[in-house]
C-alpha positions in Angstrom: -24.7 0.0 2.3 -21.8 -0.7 4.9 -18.9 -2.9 3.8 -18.8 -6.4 4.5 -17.3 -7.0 7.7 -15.6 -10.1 8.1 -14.4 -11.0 11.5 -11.6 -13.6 12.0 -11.7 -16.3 14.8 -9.4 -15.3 17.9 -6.8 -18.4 18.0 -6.3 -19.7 21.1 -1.9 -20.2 21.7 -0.6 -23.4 20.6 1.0 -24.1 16.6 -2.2 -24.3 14.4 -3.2 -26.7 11.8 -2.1 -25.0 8.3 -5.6 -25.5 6.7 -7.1 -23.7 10.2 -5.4 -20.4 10.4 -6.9 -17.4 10.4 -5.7 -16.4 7.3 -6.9 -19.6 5.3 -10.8 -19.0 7.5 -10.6 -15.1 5.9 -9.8 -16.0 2.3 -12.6 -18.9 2.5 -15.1 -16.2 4.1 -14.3 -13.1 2.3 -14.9 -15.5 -1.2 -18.8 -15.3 -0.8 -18.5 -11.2 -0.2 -20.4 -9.1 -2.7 -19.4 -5.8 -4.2 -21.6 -2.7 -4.4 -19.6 -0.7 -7.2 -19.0 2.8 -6.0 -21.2 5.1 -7.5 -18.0 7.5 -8.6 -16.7 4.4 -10.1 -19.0 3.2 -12.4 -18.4 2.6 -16.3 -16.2 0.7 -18.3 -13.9 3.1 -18.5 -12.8 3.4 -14.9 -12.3 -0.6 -14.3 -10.1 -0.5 -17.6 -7.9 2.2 -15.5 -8.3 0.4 -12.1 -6.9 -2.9 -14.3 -4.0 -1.6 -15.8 -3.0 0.1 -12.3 -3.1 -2.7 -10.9 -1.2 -4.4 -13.5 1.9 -1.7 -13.6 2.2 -2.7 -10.1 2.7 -6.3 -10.4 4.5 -6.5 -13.8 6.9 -3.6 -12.2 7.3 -5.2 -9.5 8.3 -8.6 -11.4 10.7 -6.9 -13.3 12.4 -6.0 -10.1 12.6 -9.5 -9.0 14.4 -10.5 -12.2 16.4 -7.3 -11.7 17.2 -8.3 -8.3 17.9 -11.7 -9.0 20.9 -10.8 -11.5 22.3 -8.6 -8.7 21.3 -5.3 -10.8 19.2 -3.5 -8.2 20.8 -3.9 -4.6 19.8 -3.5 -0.8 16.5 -5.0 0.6 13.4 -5.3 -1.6 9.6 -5.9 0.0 7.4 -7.0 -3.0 4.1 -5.7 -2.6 2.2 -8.3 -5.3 -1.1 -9.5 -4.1 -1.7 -6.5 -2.3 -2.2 -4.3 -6.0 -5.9 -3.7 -5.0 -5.6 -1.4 -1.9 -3.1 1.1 -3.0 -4.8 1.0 -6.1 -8.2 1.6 -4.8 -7.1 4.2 -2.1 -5.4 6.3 -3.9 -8.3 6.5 -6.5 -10.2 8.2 -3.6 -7.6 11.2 -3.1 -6.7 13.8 -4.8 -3.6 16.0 -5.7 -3.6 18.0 -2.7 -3.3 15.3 0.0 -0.7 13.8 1.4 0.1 10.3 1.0 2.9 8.4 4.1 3.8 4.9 3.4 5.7 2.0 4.3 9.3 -0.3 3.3 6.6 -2.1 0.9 5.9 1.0 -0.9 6.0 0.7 -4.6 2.7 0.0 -5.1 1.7 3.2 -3.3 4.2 5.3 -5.4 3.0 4.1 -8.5 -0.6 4.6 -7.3 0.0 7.6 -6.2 1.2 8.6 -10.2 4.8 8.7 -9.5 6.4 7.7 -12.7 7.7 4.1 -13.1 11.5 5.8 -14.7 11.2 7.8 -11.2 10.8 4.5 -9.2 12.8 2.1 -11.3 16.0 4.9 -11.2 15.7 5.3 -7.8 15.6 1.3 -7.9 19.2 1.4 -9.6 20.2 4.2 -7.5 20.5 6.8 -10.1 20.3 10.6 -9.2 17.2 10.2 -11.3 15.0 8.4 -9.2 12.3 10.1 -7.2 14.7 10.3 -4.3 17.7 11.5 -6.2 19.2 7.6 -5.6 19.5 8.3 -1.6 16.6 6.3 -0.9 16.3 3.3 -2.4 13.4 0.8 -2.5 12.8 1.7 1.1 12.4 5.3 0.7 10.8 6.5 -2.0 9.8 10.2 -2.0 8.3 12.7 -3.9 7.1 16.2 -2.2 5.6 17.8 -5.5 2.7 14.9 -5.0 3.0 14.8 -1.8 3.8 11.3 -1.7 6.0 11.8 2.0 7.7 8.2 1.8 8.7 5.0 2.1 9.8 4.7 5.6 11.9 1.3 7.2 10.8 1.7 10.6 7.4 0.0 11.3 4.5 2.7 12.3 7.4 5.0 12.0 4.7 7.1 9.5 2.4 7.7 11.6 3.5 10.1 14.0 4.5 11.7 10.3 1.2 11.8 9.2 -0.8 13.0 12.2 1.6 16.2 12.3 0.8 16.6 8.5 -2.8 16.3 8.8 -2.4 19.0 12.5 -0.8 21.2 9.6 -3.4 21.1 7.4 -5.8 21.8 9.8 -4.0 24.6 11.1 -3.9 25.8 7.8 -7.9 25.7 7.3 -7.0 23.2 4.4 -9.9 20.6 3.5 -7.1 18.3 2.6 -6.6 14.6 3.7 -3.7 12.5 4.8 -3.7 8.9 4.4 -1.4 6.5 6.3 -0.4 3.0 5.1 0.7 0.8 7.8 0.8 -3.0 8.2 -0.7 -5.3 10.8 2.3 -5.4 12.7 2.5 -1.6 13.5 -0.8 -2.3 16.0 2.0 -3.8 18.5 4.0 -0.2 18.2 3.5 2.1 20.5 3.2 4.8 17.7 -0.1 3.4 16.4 -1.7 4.0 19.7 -0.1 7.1 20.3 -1.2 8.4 17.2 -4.8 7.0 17.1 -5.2 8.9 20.4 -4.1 11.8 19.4 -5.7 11.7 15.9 -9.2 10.9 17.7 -8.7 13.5 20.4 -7.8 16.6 18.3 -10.3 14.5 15.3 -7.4 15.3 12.8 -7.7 14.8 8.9 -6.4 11.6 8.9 -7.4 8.3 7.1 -5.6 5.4 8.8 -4.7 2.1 6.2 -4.2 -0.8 7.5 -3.2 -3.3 5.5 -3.8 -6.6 7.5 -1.9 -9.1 5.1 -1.9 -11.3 8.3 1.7 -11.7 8.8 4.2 -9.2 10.9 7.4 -10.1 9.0 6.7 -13.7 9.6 4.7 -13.7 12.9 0.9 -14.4 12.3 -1.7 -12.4 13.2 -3.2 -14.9 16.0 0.5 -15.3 17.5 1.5 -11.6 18.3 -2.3 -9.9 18.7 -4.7 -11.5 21.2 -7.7 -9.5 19.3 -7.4 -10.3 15.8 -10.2 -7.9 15.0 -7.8 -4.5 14.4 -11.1 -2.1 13.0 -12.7 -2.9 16.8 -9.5 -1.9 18.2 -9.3 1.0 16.2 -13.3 2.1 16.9 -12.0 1.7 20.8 -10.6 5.3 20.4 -13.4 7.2 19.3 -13.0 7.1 15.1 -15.2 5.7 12.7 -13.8 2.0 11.4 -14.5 -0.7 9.3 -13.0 -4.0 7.7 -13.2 -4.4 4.0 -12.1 -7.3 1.5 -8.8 -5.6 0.4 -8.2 -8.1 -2.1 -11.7 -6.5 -4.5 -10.4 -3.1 -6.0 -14.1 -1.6 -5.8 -14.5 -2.5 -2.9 -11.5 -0.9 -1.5 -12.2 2.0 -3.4 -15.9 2.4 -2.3 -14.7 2.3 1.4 -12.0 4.6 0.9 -14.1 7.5 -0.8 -16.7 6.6 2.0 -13.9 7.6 4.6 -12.7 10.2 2.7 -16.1 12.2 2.7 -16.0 11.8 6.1 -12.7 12.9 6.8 -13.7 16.2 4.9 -16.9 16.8 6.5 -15.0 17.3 9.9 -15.8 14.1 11.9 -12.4 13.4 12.2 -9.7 10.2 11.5 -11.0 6.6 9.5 -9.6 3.9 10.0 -10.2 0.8 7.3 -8.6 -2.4 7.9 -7.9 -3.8 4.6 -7.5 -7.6 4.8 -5.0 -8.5 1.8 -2.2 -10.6 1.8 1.3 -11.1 0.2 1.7 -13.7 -2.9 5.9 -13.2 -2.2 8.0 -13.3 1.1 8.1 -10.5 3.3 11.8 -9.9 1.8 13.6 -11.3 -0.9 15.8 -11.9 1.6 13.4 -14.2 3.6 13.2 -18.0 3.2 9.1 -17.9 4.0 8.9 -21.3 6.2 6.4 -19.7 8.1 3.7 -20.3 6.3 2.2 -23.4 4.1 2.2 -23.2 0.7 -1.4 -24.1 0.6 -2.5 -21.3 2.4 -0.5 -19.2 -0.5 -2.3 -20.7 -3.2 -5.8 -20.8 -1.9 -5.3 -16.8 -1.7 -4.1 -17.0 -5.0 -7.5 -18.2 -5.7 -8.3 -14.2 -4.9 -5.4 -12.6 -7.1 -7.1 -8.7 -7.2 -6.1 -8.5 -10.9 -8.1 -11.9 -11.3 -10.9 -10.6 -9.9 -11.6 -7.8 -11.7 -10.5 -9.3 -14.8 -13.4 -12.4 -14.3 -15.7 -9.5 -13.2 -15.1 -7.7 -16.6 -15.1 -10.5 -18.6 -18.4 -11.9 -17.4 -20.1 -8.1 -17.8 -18.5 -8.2 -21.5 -16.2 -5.2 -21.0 -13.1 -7.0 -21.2 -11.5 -9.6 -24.3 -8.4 -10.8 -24.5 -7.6 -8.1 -27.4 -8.2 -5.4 -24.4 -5.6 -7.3 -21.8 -3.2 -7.2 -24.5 -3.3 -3.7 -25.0 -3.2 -3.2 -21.8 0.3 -5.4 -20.7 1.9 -4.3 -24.1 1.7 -0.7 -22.8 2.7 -1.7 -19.6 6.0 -3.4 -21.4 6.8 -0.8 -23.0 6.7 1.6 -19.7 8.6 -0.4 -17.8 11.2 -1.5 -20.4 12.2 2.4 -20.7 12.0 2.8 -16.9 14.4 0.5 -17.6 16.8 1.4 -20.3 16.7 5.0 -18.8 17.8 3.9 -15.2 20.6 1.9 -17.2 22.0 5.3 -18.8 21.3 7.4 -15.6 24.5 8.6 -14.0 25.5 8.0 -10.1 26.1 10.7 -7.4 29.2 11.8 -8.0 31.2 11.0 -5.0 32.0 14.9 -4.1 28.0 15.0 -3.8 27.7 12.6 -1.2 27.6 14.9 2.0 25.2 17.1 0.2 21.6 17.1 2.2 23.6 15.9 4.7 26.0 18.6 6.3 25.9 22.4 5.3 28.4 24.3 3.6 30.5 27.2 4.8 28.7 29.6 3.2 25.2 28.4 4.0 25.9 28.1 8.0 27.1 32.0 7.6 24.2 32.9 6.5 
């Protein structure tokens, strides 16, 4: 069964009405969508796991706006909450050995990805116990030994990045995958096309996310894309592409292990346009005037963690015991992510060029 493809109304120029955007037609349409559970994802089990992913995410992720708030955690912060679902569902269709390149808006991945929340939330604080030794940030949060290659603040700057790792792997007689998360707005980059072509042409290894949440920063879709559809534009060079419902975990995770076979059985890049969207501003930084507050809350009416939870709740796996299990476990997690990036020390200042020049003795040699 091929996921449901939903395809959004091209807008014609002019300032739409705010009940008429594309983004309030998807969320209507994509409410009537039916899930086939993956067949690897069946059982009780596995939706109590794809829950309380989900949940780390946005209770993390809520913590860091209070931390944020009261000037604790500094620099620019992209809040990833509504979007739980596709980082949670892609990464349930990889394993260990591939590679994982993200965006600015990438704690959701690193979490996915099973990078510990003390990691993150140190690196949060800017600790030399975060997963990027407190160099990188929100922004640029790294971890080679799960091959989780970034964060990165330039937009489609990870794609280039993740075409020459899948080219290694290849080279390397590897069966292993590399997925890329990129927004909508990377389809106006030139590296998108660049590295679709290539990707196509030399059919790397290569699974291509994009997560569509409808907004570039705070341009809409309709206003900087005159095809809205971004899986046809992807399919235009050769690869295998679909849209999904990216705010339905199994859904997400059915199309992504779908790809993923494919990737491994040699017939080159996927692309899956995953149509989420963003509960918070693009920043906390950013006002968010750009779009009604109606529209916000009618995709509200689509939370992924609501979802799932109703799902579960209807099918009897799920009481109200069970979510508060889940959330005190959670709590505790984060709290010590917490405490520990509190009692983490800073770079020392004498450290500060290390990484970053070489020393005497290492240029001799």
């Amino acid at each position: 069964m091929s996921p449901a493809h939903h395809t959004r109304p091209k807008k014609a120029p002019g300032t739409p009405k705010p009940t008429k955007t594309a983004a309030n037609k998807a969320a209507t349409s994509q409410r009537s969508s039916k899930t086939e559970i993956p067949a690897a994802g069946r059982g009780t089990v596995h939706r109590m796991d794809l829950l309380e992913a989900m949940l780390r995410i946005r209770r993390f992720e809520e913590r860091c706006v209070e931390l944020y708030s009261a000037a604790t955690i500094r620099g620019f912060v992209h809040l990833y909450i509504g979007e739980e679902a596709v980082a949670v569902g892609v990464c349930e269709a990889l394993t260990p050995e591939d590679a994982v390149v993200s965006t600015y808006r990438e704690h959701g991945h690193a979490l996915a990805r099973g990078i510990p929340a003390e990691a993150v939330m140190a690196e949060m604080y800017g600790r030399t116990t975060g997963c990027s030794g407190g160099r990188g940030g929100s922004m640029h949060l790294f971890d080679a030994s799960r091959r989780f290659y970034g964060g990165n603040a330039i937009v489609a700057g990870g794609l280039p990045l993740a075409a020459g790792l899948a080219l290694a792997d290849r080279m390397r007689e590897r069966t292993n995958v590399t997925c890329c998360f990129f927004g909508d707005g990377a389809f106006a980059e030139g590296e998108f096309h660049e590295t679709a072509n290539l990707a196509a042409l030399w059919k790397l290894p290569v699974l291509l996310v994009c997560e569509n949440n409808l907004y570039a920063m705070g341009t809409a879709l309709e206003r900087h894309e005159a095809q809205t559809d971004l899986a046809m534009r992807a399919a235009s060079y050769g690869m295998v592409a679909w849209a999904v419902d990216g705010m339905d975990v199994e859904a997400v995770e059915q199309a992504a292990r779908r790809a993923v076979e494919g990737i491994r059985a040699g017939t080159g890049p996927h692309f899956l346009e995953l149509r989420t969207y963003r509960f918070r501003a693009h920043s906390m930084y950013d006002p968010d005037r750009y779009r009604d507050k109606a529209e916000i809350e009618q995709w509200k009416d689509r939370d992924p963690i609501s979802l799932l939870t109703d799902r579960m709740r209807a099918n009897g796996e799920l009481d109200d015991e069970d979510v508060a299990r889940i959330e005190q476990r959670i709590t505790t997690e984060i709290d010590h992510a917490v405490e520990a990036a509190e009692q983490a020390p800073e770079e020392p200042v004498e450290n500060l060029l290390h990484h970053v020049t070489s020393s005497p003795a290492e240029g001799a040699s």
